[in-house]
N, CA, C, O and CB atoms as a CASP TS submission, in Angstrom:
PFRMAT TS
TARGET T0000
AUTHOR 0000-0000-0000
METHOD Language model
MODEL 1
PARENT N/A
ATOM      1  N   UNK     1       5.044 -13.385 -24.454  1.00  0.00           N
ATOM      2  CA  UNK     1       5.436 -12.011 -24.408  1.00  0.00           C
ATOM      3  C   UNK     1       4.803 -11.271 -23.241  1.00  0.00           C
ATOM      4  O   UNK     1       5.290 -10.203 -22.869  1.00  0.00           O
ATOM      5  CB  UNK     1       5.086 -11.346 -25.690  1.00  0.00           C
ATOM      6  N   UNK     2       3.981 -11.675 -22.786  1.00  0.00           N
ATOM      7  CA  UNK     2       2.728 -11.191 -22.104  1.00  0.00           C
ATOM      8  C   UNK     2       3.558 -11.212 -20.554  1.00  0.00           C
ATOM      9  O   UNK     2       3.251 -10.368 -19.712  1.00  0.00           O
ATOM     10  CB  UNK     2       1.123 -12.365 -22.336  1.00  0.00           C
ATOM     11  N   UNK     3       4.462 -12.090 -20.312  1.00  0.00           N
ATOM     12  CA  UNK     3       5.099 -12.547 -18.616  1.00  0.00           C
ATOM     13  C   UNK     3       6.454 -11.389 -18.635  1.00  0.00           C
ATOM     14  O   UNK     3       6.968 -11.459 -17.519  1.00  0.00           O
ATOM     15  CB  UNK     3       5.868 -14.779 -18.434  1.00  0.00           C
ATOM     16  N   UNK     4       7.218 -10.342 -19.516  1.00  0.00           N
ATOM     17  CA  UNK     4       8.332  -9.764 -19.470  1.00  0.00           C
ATOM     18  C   UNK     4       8.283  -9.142 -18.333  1.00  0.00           C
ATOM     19  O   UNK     4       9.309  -9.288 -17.669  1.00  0.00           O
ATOM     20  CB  UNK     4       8.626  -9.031 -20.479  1.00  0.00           C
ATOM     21  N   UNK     5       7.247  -8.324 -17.727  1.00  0.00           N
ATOM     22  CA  UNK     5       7.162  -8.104 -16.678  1.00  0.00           C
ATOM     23  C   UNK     5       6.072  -8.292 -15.308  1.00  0.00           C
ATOM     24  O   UNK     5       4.928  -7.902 -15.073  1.00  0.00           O
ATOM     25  CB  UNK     5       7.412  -7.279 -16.971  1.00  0.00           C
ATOM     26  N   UNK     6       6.963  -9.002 -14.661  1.00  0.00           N
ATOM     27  CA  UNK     6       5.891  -9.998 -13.968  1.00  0.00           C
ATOM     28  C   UNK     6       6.446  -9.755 -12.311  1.00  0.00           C
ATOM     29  O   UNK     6       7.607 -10.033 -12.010  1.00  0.00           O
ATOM     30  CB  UNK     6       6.042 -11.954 -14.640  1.00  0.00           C
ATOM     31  N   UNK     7       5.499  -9.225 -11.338  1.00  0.00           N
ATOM     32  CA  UNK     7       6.041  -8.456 -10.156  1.00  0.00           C
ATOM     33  C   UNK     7       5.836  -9.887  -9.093  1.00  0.00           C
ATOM     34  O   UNK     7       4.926 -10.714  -9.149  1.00  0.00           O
ATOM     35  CB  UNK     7       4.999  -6.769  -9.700  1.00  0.00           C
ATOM     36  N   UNK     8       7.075  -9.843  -8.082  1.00  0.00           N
ATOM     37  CA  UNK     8       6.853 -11.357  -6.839  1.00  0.00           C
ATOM     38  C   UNK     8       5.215 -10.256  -6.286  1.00  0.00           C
ATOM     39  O   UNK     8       4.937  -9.057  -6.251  1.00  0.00           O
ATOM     40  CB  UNK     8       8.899 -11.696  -4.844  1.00  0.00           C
ATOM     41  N   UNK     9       4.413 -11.757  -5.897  1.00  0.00           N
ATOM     42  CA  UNK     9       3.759 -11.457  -4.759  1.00  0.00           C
ATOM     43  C   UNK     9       3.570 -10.229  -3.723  1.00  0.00           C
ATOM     44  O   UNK     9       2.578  -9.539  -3.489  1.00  0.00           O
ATOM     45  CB  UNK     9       4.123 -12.220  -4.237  1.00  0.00           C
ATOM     46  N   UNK    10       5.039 -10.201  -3.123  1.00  0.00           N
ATOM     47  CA  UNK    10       5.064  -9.352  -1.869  1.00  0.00           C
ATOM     48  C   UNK    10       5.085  -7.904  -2.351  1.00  0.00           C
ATOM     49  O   UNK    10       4.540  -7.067  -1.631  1.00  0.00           O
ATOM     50  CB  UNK    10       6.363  -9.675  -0.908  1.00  0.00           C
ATOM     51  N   UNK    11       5.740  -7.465  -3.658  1.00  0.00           N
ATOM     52  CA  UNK    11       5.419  -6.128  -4.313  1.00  0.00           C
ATOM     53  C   UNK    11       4.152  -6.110  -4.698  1.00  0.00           C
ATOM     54  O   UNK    11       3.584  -5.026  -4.566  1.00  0.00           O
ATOM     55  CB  UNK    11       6.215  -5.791  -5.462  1.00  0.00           C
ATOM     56  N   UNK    12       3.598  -6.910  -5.094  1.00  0.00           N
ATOM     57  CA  UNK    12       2.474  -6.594  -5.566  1.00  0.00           C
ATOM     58  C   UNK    12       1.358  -6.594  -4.508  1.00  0.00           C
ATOM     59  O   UNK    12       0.187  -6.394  -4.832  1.00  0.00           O
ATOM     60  CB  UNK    12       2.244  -7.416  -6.611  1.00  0.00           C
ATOM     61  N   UNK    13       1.723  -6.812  -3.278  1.00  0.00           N
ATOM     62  CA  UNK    13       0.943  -6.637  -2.127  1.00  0.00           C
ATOM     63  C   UNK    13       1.235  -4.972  -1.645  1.00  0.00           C
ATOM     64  O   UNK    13       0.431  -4.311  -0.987  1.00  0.00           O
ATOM     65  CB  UNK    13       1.412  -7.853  -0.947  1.00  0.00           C
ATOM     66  N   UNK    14       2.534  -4.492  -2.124  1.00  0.00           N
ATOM     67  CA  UNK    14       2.764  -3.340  -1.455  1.00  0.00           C
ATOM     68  C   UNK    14       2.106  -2.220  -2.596  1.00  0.00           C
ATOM     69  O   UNK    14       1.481  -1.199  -2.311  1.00  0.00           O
ATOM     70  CB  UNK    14       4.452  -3.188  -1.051  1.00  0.00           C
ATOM     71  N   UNK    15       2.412  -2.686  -3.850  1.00  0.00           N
ATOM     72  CA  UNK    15       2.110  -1.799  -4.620  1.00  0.00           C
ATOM     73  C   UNK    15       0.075  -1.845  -4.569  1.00  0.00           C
ATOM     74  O   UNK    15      -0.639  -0.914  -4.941  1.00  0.00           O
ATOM     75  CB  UNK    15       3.032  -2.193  -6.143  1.00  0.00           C
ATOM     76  N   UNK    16      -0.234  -2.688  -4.217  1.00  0.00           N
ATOM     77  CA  UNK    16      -1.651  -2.611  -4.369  1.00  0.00           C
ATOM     78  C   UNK    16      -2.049  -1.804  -2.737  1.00  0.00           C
ATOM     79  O   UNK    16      -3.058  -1.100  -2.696  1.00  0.00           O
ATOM     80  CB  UNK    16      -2.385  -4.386  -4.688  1.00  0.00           C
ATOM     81  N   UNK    17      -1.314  -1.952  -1.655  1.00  0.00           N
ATOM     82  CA  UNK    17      -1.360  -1.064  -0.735  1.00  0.00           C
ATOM     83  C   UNK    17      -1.198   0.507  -0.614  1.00  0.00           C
ATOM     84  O   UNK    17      -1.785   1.188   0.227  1.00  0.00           O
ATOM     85  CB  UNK    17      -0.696  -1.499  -0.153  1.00  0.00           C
ATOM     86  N   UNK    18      -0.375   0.959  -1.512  1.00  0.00           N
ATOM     87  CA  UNK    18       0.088   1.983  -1.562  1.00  0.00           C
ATOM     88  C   UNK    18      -0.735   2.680  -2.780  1.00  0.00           C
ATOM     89  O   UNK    18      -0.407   3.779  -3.228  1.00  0.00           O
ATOM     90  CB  UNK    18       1.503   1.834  -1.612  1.00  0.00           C
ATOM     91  N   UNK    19      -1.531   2.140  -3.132  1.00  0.00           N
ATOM     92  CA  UNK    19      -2.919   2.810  -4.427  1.00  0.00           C
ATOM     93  C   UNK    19      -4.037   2.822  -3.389  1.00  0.00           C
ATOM     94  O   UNK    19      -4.937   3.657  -3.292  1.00  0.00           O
ATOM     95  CB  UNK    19      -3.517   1.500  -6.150  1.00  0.00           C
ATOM     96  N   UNK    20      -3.902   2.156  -2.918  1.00  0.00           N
ATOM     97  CA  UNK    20      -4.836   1.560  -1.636  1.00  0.00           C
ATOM     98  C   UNK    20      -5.327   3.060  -0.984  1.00  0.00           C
ATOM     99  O   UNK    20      -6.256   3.844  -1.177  1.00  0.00           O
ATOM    100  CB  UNK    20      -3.754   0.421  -0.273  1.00  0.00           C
ATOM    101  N   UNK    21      -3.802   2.954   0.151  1.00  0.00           N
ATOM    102  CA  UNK    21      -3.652   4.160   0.490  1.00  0.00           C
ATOM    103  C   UNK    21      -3.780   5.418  -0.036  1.00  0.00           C
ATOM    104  O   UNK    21      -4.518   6.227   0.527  1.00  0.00           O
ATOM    105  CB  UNK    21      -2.879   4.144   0.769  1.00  0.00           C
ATOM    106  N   UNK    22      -3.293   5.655  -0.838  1.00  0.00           N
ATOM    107  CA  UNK    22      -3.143   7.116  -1.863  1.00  0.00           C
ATOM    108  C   UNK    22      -4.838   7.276  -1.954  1.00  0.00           C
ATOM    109  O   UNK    22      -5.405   8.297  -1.565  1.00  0.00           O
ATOM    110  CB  UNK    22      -2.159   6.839  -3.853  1.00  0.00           C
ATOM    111  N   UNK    23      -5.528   6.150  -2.507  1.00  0.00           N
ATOM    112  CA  UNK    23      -7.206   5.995  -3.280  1.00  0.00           C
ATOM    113  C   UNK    23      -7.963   7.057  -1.962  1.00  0.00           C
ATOM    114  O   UNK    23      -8.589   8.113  -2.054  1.00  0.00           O
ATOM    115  CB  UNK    23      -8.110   3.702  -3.323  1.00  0.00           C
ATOM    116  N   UNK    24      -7.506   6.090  -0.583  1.00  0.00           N
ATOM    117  CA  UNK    24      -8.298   6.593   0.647  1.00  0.00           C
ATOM    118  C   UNK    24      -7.941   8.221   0.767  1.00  0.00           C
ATOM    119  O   UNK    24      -8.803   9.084   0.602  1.00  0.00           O
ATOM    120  CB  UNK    24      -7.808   5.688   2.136  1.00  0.00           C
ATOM    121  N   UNK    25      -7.144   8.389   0.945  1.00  0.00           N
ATOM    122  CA  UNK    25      -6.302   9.748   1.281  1.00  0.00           C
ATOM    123  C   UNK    25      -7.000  10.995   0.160  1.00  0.00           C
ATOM    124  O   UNK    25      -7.309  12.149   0.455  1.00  0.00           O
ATOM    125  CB  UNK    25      -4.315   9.432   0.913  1.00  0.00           C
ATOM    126  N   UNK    26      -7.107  10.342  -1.122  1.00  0.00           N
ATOM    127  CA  UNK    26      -8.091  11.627  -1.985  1.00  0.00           C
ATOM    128  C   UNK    26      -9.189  11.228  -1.379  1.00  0.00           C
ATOM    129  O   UNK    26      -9.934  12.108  -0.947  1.00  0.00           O
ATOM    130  CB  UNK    26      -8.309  11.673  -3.853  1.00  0.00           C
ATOM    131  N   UNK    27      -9.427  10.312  -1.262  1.00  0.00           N
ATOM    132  CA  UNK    27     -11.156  10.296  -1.120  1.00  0.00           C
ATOM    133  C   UNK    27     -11.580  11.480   0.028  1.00  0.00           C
ATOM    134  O   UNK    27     -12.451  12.348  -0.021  1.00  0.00           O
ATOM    135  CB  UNK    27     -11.800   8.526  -0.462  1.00  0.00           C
ATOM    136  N   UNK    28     -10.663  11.164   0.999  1.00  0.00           N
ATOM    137  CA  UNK    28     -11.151  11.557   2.669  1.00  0.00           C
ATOM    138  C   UNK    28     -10.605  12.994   2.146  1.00  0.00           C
ATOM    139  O   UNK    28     -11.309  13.909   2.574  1.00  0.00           O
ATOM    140  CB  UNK    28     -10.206  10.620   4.433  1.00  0.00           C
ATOM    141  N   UNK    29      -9.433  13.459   1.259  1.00  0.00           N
ATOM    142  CA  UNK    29      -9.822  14.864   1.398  1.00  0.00           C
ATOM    143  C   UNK    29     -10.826  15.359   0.494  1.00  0.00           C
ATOM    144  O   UNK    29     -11.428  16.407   0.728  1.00  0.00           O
ATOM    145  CB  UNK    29      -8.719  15.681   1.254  1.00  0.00           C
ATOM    146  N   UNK    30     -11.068  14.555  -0.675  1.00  0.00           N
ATOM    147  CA  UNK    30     -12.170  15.437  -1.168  1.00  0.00           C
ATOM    148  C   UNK    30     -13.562  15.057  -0.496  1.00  0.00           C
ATOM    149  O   UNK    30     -14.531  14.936  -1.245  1.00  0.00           O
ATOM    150  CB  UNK    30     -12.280  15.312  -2.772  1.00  0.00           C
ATOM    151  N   UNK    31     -13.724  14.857   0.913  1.00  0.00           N
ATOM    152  CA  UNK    31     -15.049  14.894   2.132  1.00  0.00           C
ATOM    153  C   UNK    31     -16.034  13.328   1.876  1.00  0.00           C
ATOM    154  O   UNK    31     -17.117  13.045   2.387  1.00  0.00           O
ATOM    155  CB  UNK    31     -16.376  16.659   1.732  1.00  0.00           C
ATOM    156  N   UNK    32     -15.245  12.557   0.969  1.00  0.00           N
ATOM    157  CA  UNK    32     -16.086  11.487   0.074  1.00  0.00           C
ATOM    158  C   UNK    32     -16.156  10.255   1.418  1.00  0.00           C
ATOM    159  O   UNK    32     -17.152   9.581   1.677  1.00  0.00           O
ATOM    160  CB  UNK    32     -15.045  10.851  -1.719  1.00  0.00           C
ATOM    161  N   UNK    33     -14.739  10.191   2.194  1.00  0.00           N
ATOM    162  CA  UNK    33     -14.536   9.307   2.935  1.00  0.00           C
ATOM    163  C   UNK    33     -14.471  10.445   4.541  1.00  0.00           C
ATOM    164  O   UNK    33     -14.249  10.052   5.686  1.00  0.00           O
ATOM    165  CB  UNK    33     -13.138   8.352   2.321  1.00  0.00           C
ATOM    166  N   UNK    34     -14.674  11.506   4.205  1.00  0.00           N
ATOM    167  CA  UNK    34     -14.789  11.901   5.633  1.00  0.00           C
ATOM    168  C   UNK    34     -15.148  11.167   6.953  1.00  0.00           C
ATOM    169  O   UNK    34     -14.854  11.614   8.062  1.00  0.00           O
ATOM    170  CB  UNK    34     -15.576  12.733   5.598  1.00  0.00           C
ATOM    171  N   UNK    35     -15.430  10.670   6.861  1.00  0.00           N
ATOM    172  CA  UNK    35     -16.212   9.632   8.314  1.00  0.00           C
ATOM    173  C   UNK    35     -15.484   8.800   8.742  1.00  0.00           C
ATOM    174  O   UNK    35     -15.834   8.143   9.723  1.00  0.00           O
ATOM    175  CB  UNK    35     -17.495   8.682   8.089  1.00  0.00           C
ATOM    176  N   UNK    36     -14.243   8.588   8.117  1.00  0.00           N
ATOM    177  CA  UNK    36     -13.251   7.344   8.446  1.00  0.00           C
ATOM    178  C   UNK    36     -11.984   8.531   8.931  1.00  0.00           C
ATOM    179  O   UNK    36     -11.469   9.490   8.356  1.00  0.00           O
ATOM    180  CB  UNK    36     -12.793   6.033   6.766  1.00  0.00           C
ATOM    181  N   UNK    37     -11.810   7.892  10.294  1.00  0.00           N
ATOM    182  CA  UNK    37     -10.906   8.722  11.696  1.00  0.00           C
ATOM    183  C   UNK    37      -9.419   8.861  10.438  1.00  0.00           C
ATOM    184  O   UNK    37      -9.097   8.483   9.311  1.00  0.00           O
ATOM    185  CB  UNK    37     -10.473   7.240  13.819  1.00  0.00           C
ATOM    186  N   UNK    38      -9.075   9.401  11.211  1.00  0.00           N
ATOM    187  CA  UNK    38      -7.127   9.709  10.622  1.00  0.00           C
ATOM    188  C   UNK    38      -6.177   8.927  11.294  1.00  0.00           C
ATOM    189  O   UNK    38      -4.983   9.216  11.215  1.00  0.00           O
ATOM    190  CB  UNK    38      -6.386  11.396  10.984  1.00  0.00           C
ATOM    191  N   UNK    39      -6.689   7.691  12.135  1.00  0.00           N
ATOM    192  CA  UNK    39      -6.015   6.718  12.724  1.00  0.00           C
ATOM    193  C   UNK    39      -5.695   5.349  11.274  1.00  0.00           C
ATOM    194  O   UNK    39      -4.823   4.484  11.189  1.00  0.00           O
ATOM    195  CB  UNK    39      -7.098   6.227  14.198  1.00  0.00           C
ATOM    196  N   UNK    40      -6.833   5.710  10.350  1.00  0.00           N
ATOM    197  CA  UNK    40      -7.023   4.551   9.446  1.00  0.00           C
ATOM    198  C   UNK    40      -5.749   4.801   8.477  1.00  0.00           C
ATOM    199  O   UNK    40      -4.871   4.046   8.059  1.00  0.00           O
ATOM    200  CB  UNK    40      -8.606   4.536   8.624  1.00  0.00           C
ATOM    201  N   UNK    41      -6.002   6.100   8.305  1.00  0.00           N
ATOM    202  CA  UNK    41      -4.646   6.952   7.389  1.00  0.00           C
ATOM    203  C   UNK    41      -3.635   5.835   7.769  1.00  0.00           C
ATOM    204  O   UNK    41      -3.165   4.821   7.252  1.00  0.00           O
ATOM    205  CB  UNK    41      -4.014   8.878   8.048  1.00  0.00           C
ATOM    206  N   UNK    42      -3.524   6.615   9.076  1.00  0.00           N
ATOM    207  CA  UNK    42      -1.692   6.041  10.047  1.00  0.00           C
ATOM    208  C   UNK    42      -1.564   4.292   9.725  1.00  0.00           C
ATOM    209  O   UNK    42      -0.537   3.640   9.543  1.00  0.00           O
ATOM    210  CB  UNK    42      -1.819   6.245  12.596  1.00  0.00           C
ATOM    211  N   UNK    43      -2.597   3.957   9.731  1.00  0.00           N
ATOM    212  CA  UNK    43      -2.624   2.462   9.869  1.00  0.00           C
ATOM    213  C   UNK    43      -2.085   1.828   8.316  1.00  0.00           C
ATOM    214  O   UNK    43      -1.338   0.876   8.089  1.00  0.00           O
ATOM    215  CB  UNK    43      -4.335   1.935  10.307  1.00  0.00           C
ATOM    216  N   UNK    44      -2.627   2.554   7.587  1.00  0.00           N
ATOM    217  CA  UNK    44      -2.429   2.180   6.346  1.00  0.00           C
ATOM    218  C   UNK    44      -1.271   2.408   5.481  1.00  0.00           C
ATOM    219  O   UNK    44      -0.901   1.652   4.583  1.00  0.00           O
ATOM    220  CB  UNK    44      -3.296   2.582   5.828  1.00  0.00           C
ATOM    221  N   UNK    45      -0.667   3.638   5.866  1.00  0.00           N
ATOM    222  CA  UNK    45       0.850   4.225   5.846  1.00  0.00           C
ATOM    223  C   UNK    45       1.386   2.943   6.525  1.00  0.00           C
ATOM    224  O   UNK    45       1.512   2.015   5.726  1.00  0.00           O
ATOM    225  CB  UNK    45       1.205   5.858   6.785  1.00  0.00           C
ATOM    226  N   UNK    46       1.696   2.690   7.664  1.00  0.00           N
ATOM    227  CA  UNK    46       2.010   1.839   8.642  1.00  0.00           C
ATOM    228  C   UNK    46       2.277   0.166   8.297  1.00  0.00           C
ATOM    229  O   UNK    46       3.240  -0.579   8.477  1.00  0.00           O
ATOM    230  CB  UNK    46       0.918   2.044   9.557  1.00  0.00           C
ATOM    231  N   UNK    47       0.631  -0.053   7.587  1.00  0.00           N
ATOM    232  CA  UNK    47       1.091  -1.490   6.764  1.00  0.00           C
ATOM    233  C   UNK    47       2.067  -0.954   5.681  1.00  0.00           C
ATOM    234  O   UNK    47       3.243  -1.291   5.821  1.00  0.00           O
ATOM    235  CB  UNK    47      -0.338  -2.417   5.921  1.00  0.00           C
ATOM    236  N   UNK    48       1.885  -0.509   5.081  1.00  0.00           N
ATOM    237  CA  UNK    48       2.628   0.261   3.741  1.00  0.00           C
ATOM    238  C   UNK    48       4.349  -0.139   3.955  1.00  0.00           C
ATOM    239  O   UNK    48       5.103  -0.902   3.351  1.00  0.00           O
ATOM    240  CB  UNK    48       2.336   2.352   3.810  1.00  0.00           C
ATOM    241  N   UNK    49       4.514   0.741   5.065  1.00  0.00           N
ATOM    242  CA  UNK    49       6.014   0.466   5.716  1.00  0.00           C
ATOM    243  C   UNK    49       6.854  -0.887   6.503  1.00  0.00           C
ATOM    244  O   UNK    49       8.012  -1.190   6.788  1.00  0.00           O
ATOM    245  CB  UNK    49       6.025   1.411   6.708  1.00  0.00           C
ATOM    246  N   UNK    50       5.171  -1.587   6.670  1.00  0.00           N
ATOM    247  CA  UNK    50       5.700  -2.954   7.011  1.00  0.00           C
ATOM    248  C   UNK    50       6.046  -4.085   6.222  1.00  0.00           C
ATOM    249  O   UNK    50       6.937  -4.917   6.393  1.00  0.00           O
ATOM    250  CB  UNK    50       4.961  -3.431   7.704  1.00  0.00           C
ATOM    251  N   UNK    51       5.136  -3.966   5.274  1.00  0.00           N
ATOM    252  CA  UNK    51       5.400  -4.668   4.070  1.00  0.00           C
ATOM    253  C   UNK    51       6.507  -4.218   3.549  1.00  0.00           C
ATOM    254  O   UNK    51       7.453  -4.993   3.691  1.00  0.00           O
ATOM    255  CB  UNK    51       4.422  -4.613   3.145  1.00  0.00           C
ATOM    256  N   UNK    52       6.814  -2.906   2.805  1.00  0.00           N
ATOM    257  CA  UNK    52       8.447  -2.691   2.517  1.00  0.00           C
ATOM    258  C   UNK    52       9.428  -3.570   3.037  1.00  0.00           C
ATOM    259  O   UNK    52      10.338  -4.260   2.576  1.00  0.00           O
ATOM    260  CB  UNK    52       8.927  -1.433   3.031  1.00  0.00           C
ATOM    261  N   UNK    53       9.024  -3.361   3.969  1.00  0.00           N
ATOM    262  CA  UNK    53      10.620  -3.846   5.329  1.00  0.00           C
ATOM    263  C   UNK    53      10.513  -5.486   5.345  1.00  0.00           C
ATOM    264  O   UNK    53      11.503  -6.208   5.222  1.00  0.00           O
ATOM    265  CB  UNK    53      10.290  -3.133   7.649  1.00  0.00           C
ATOM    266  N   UNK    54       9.583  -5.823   5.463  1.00  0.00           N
ATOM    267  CA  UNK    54       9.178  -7.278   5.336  1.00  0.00           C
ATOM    268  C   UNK    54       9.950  -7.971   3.314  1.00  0.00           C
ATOM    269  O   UNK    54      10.416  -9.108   3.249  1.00  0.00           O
ATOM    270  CB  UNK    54       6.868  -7.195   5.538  1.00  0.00           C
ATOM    271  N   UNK    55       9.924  -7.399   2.500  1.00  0.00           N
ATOM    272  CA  UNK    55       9.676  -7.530   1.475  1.00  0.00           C
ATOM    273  C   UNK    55      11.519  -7.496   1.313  1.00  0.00           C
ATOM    274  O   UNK    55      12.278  -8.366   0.887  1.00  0.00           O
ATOM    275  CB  UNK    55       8.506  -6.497   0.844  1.00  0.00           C
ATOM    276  N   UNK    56      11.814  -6.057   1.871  1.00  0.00           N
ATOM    277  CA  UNK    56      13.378  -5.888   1.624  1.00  0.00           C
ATOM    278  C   UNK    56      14.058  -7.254   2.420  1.00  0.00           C
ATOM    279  O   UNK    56      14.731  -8.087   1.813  1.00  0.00           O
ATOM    280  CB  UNK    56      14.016  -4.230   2.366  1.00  0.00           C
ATOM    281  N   UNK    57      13.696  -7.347   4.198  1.00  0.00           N
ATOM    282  CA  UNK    57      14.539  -8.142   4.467  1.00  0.00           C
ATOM    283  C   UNK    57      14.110  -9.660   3.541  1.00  0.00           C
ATOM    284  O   UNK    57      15.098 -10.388   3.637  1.00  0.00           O
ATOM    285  CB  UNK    57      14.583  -8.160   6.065  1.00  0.00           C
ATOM    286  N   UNK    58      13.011 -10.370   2.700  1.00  0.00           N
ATOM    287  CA  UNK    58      13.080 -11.341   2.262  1.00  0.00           C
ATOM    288  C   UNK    58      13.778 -11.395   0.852  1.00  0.00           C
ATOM    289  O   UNK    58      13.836 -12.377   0.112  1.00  0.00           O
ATOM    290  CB  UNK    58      11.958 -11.740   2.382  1.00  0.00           C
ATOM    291  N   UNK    59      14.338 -10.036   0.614  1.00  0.00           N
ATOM    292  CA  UNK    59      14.992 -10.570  -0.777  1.00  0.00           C
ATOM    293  C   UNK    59      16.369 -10.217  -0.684  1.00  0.00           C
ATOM    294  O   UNK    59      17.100 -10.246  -1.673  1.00  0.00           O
ATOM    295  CB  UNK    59      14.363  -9.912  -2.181  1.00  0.00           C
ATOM    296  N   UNK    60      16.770  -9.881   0.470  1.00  0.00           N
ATOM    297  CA  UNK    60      18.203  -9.886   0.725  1.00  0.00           C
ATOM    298  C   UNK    60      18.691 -11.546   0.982  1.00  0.00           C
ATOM    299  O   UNK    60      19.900 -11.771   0.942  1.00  0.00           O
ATOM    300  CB  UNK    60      18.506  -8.850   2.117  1.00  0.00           C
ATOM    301  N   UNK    61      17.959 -12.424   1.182  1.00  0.00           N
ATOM    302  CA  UNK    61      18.169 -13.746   2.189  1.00  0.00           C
ATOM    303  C   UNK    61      18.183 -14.487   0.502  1.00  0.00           C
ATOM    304  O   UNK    61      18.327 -15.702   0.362  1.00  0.00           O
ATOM    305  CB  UNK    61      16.546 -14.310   3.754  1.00  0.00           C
TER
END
């Protein structure tokens, strides 16, 4: 019963990215992660969107 819902790999790379992201993004505004540039933000958005795209074109095939 325990497997009904069971996510491929590559979502579960995005979905653990995108908590990832979100986690950093409160942190740095509530001053916790202040010290880490706003390039890391972009970067992390950035994987975020690559993985999507990576993920969509492998389950169209």
């Amino acid at each position: 019963m325990g497997n009904r819902f069971r996510l491929k790999p590559g979502s579960q790379l995005l979905l653990f990215l995108i908590c990832f992201t979100f986690g950093v993004w409160v942190l740095r505004g509530l001053t916790l992660l202040s010290f880490l540039p706003g390039i890391v933000l972009y970067l992390l958005i950035l994987a975020c969107l690559a993985v999507f795209v990576i993920n969509s074109i492998r389950s169209m095939r």
